[in-house]
C-alpha positions in Angstrom: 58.8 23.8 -8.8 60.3 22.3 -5.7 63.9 23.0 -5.1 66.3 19.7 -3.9 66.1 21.9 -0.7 63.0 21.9 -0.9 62.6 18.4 -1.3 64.8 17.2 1.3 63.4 19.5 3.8 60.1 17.9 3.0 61.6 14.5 3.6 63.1 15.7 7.1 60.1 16.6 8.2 57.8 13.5 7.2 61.2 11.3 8.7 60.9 13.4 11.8 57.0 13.0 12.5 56.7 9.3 11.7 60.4 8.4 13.2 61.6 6.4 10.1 65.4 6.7 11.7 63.8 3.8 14.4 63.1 1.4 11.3 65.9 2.8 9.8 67.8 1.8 13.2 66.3 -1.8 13.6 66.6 -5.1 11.7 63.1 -6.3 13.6 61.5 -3.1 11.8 62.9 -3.4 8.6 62.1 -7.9 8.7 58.1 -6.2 9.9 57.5 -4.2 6.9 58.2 -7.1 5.1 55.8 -9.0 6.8 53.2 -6.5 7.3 53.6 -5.9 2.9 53.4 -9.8 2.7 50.0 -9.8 4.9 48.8 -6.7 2.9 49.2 -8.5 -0.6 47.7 -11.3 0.9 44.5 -9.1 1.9 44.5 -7.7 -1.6 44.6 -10.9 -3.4 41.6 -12.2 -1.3 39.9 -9.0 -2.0 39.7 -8.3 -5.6 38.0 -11.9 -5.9 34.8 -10.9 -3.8 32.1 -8.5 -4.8 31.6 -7.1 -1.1 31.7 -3.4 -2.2 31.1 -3.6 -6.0 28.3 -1.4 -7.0 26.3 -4.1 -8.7 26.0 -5.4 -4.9 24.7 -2.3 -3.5 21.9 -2.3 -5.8 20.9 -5.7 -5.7 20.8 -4.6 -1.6 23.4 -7.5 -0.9 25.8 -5.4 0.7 26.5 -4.9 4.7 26.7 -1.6 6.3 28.3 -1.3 9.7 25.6 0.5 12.2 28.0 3.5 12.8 28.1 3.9 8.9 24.5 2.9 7.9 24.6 4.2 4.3 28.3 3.0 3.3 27.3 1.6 0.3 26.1 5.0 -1.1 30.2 5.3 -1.3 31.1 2.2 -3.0 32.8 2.9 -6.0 33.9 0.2 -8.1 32.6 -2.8 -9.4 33.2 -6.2 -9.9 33.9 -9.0 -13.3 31.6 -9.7 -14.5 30.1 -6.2 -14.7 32.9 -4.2 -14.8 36.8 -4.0 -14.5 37.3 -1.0 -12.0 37.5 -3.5 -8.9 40.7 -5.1 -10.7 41.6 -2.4 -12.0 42.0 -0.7 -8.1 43.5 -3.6 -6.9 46.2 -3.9 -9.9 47.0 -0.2 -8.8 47.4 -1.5 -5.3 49.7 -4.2 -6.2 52.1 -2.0 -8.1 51.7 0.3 -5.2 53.2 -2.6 -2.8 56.3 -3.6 -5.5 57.0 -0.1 -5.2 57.1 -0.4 -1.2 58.9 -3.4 -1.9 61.6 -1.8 -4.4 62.4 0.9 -2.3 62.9 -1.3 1.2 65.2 -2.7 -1.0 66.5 0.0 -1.7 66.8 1.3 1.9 64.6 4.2 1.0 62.5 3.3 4.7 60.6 7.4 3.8 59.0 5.7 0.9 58.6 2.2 2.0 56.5 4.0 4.9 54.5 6.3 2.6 53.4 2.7 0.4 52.3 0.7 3.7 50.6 4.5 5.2 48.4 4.5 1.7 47.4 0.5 1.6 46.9 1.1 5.4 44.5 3.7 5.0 42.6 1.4 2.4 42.4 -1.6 4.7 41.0 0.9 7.4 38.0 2.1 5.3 36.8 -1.3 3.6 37.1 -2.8 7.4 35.6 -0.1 9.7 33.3 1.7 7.2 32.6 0.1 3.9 31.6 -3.6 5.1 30.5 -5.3 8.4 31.9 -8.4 9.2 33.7 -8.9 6.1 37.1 -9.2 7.3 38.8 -11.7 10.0 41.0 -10.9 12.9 44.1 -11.5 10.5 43.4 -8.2 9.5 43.6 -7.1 13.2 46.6 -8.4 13.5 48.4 -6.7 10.4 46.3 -3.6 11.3 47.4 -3.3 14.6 51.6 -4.1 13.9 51.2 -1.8 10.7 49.6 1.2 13.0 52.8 0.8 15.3 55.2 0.9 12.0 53.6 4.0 11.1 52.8 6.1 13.7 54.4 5.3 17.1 57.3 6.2 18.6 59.2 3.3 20.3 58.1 1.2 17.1 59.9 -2.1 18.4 58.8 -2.3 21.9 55.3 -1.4 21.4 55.3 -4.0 18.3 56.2 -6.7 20.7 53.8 -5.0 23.1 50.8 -5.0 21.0 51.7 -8.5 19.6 51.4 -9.9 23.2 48.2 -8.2 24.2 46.7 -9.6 21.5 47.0 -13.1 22.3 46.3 -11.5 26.0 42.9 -9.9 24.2 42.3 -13.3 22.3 41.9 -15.6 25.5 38.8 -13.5 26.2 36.9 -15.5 24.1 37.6 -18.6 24.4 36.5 -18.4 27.9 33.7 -20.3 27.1 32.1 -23.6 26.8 33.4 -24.2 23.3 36.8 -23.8 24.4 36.8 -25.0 28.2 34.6 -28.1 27.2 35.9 -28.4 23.6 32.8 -28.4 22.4 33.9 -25.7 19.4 35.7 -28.5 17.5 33.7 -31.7 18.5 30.4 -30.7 17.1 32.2 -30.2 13.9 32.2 -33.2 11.1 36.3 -33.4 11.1 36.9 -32.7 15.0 40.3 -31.1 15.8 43.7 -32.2 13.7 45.2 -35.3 15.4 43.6 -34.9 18.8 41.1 -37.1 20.1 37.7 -35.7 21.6 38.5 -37.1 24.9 42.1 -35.0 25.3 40.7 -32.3 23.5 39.9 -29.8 26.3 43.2 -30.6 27.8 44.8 -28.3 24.6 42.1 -26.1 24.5 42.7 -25.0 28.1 46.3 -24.8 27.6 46.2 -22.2 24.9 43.7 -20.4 27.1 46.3 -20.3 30.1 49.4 -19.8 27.4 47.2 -17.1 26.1 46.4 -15.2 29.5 49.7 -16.1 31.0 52.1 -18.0 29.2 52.5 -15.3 26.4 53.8 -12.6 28.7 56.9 -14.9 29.0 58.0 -14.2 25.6 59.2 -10.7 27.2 61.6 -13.4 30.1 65.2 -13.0 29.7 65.7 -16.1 30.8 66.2 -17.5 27.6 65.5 -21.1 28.1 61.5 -20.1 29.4 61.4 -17.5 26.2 62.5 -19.7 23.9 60.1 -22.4 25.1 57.3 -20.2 25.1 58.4 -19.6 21.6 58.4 -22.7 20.3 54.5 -23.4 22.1 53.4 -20.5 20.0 55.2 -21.3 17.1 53.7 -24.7 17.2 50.2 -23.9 18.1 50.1 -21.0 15.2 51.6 -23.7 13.0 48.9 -26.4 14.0 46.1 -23.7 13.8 47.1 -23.5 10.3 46.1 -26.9 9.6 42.2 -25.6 10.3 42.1 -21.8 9.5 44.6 -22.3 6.7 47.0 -19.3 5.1 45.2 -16.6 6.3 46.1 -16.2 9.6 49.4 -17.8 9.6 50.5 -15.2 7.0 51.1 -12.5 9.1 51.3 -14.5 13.0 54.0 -17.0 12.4 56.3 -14.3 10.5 55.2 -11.6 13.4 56.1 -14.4 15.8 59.4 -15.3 14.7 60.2 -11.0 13.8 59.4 -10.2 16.8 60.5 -13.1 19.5 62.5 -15.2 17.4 66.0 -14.0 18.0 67.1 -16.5 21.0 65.6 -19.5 19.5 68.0 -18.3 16.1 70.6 -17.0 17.9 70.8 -13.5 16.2 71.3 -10.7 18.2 69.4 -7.3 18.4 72.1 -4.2 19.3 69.2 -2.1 19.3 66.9 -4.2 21.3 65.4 -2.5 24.1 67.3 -3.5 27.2 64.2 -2.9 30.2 61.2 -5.6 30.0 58.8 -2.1 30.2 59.2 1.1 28.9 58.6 3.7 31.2 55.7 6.7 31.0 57.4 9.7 28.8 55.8 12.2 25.5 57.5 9.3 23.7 55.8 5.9 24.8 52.5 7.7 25.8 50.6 7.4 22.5 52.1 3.8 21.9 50.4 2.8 25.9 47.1 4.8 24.4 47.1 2.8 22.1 47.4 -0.4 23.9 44.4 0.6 26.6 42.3 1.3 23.2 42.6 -2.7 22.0 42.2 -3.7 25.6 38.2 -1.3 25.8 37.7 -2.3 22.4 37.8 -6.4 23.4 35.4 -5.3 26.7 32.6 -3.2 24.9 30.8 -6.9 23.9 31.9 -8.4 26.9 30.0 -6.3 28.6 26.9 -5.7 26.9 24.1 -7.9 28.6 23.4 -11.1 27.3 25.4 -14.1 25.8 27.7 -12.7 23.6 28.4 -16.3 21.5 24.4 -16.0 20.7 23.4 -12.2 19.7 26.7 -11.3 18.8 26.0 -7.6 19.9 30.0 -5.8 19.7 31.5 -8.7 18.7 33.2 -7.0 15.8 34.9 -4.3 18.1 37.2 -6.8 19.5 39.1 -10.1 18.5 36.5 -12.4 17.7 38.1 -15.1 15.4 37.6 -19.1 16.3 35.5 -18.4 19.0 32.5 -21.1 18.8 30.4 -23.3 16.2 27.4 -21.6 14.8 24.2 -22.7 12.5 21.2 -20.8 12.0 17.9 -20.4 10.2 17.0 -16.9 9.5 13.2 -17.1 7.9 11.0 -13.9 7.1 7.4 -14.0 5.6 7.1 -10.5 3.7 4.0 -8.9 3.3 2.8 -6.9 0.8 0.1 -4.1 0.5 -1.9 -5.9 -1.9 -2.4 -9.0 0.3 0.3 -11.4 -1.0 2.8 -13.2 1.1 6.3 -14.6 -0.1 8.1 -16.8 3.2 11.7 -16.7 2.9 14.3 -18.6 4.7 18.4 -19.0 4.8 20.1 -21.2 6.5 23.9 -21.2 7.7 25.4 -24.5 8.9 29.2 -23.1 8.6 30.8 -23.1 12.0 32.6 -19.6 11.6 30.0 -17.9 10.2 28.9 -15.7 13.3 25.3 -16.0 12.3 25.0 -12.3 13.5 21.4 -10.8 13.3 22.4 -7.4 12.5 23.9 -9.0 9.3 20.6 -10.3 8.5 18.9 -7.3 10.1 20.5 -4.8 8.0 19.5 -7.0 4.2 16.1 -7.5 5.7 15.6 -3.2 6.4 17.0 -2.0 3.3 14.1 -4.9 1.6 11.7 -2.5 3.8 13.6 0.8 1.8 13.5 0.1 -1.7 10.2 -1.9 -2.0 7.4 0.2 -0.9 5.0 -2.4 -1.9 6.1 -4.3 1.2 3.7 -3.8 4.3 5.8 -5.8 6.9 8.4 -8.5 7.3 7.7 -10.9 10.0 11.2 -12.4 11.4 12.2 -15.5 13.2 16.0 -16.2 13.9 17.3 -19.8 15.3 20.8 -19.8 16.5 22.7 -22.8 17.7 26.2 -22.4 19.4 28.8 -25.2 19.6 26.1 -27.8 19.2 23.8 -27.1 21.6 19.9 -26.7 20.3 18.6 -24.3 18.9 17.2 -20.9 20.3 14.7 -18.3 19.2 16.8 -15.4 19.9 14.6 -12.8 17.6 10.7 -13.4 17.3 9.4 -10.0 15.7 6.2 -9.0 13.9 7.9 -6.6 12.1 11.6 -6.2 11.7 11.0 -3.3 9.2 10.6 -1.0 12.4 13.2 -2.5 14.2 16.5 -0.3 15.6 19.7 -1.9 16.4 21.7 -0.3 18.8 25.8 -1.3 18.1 27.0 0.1 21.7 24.1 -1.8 23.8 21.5 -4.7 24.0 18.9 -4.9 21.6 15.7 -5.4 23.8 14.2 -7.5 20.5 17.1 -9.9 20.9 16.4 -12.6 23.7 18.5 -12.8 26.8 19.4 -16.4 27.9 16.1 -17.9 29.8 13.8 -15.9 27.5 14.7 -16.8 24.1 12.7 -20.4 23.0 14.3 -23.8 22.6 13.4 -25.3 19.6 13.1 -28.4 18.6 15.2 -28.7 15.2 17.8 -31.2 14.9 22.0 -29.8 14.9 24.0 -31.3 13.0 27.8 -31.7 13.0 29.0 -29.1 10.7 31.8 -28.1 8.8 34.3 -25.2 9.0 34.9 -22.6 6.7 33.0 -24.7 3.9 29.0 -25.8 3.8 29.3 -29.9 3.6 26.8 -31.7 1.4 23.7 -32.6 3.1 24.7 -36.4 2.9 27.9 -35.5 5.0 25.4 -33.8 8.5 25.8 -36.4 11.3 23.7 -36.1 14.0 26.4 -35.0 17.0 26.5 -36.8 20.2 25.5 -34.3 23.0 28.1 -31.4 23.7 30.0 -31.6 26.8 28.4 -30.5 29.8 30.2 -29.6 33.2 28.4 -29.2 37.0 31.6 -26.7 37.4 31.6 -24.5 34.0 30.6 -21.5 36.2 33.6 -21.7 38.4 36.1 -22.4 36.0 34.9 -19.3 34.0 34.9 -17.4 36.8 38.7 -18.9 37.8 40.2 -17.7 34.1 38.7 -14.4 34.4 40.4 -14.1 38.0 43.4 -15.0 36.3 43.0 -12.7 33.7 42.5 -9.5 36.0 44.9 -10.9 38.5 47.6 -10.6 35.5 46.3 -7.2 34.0 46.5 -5.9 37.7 50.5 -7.4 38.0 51.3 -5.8 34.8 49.9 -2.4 35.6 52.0 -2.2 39.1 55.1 -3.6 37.4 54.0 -0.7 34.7 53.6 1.7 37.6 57.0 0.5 39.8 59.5 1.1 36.2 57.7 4.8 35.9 58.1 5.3 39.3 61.6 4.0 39.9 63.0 5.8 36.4 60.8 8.8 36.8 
């Protein structure tokens, strides 16, 4: 039996390696744990409804590996009503597991409050990276990546605010596009965007592309007039991008938002608020700017795979990806057997934020090829149509049974733009989050089209290294001048 020595020397240690005196030390940590619990319950809740890594969905072959973990759902271990209770039974563990986080923040016991969001935090890790593909949205990014500062960084605050920033910094990567420059995302949708007209549309769309890039930075000013300002823009536009994505998202952003940046708009002051705008190099802040150079290479790995990233989708889950353009697609096999017969399949997907990724149909299609040894070949055709624009054969393949997928490069079988086919199926305005009834397609008019697309593009992404290169020399200058 430990000895209250023991157990306090224990304590000292686990308060030592994780720094719990900094949350014990700042109201901004102790108001994030709160949010990061809320976001976590939130997760949880959503979870325990869907049947992603029940059993009974492994061997019906429904289930979605993730290429580096191809035979995840050999792992899966509980199983969903109506075929079994150990799903809600996990989750129910889970949730007394986060009222026990939430008793002892109370409580001011930060050790234990830390060990509950550590364990939930290693959960959310392994349904997200290794149990499922594509199952999860950026929301859970977001959480993730605050909750992996609160656990295991030093410098907890500044590289909370840090990370917070670079995300909307990493987010404005995608919507350098059509969808957002044009605004062609939201008008070849059947509702359009909240309150704004198609015609001032891309004059929003462009400004949260520059907020995003640039404007967000200035929520580090201490001028408090421009911080508070650039507050209130985000404020509003997470507040209005709740209107489409609904509670999701805004669960952990706006809270994170206010946490975070929200003290000059309220007026509360922060005595342990770091006073320099960047922290300088030291064995303290290293791991925290590791960490931040690790989001920024995980955004770039499908940016810079060959091909149009909107249409084959290949590393789009490595990076922020959420809201990025409007997708249908018609994913048809013909399966033949050994015996002679055929049986044509085909699934459609007219929701705009379902990525329509081929690996996800890829991956169901192959594990068909596994089981069923009766099955000679499966010819596969996919149709893929971004932000209203027609559709293109992307995959043509005689037999997708032999087919590799590669999660780091191109897939050769995948069609690069100006080889894939344009077919001639009508598009349809579509609906977000949510199939419409058949009656409810409209034919869209014709997306946006722009003789200077190409030069804008290349102007944000200027911008975009131009402000990356300003922030590492101001980066370099503080280590320099304090070193």
């Amino acid at each position: 039996m430990m000895s209250e020595e023991d157990t306090v020397n224990e304590k000292t240690i686990y308060e030592r390696i994780f720094a719990i005196h900094e949350i014990r030390d700042s109201g901004i940590l102790k108001a994030l744990f709160y949010a990061i619990l809320g976001s976590f319950f939130v997760t949880f809740y959503r979870w325990v409804e869907y049947s992603t890594i029940s059993v009974s969905t492994f061997i019906k072959g429904a289930h979605v590996c993730p290429p580096r973990f191809p035979n995840c759902g050999e792992y899966y271990f509980l199983e969903s009503l109506p075929y079994g209770y150990t799903q809600s039974f996990f989750y129910l563990i889970l949730f007394l597991v986060l009222l026990c986080g939430l008793y002892a923040a109370v409580n001011k016991d930060w050790s234990s409050a830390h060990k509950v969001i550590l364990a939930t935090f290693i959960w959310k890790v392994l349904y997200i990276f290794f149990f499922t593909y594509g199952a999860a949205g950026n929301f859970d990014y977001y959480d993730m990546g605050l909750a992996f500062v609160w656990l295991f960084l030093r410098e907890k605050e500044y590289f909370a605010k840090v990370v917070f920033v670079t995300l909307y910094f990493m987010a404005s990567t995608i919507k350098i596009h059509e969808g957002w420059i044009l605004g062609n995302y939201l008008t070849s949708t059947i509702a359009g965007a909240p309150f704004i007209g198609d015609g001032m549309l891309p004059v929003f769309t462009n400004l949260v592309i520059i907020m995003q890039i640039v404007g967000a930075w200035f929520l580090f000013s201490k001028n408090v007039n421009i911080q508070k300002l650039v507050f209130v823009y985000f404020f509003l536009f997470h507040a209005y991008s709740g209107i489409i994505v609904t509670y999701r998202y805004i669960t952990i952003s706006i809270p994170a938002l206010v946490i975070l940046f929200g003290h000059n708009f309220f007026n509360i002051k922060n005595e342990n608020e770091q006073t320099q705008s960047i922290l300088r190099l030291s064995k303290k802040s290293a791991p925290g700017y590791v960490f931040v150079v690790l989001l920024l290479a995980s955004q770039f790995i499908g940016i810079l795979i060959p091909g149009e990233q909107k249409k084959t989708l290949e590393g789009n889950y490595y990076g922020l990806y959420m809201f990025e353009a409007n997708h249908q697609c018609t994913s048809r096999t013909k399966v033949e057997y050994v015996d002679g017969t055929e049986r044509v399949l085909e699934k459609k997907s007219s929701i705009a934020n379902n990525r329509c990724d081929p690996y996800a149909y890829l991956f169901k299609i192959q594990t068909q090829c596994e089981r069923n040894k009766n099955i000679a070949r499966i010819q596969w055709t996919f149709d893929h149509s971004v932000n209203g624009h027609r559709f293109e054969r992307i995959i043509d393949e005689e037999n997708a049974c032999t087919l590799v997928y590669k999660g780091l490069k191109h897939n050769d079988w995948i069609k690069l733009d100006g080889m894939s086919e344009v077919m001639d199926f009508p598009v349809y305005k579509n609906g977000y989050a949510r199939e419409p009834y058949p009656e409810s397609y409209r034919i869209p008019t014709a997306p946006r089209e722009s003789d200077s697309l190409d030069l804008i593009v290349k102007i944000y992404w200027v911008i975009w290294i131009t402000v990356l290169a300003i922030l590492i020399f101001l980066f370099i200058k503080r280590h320099r001048r304090d070193g």
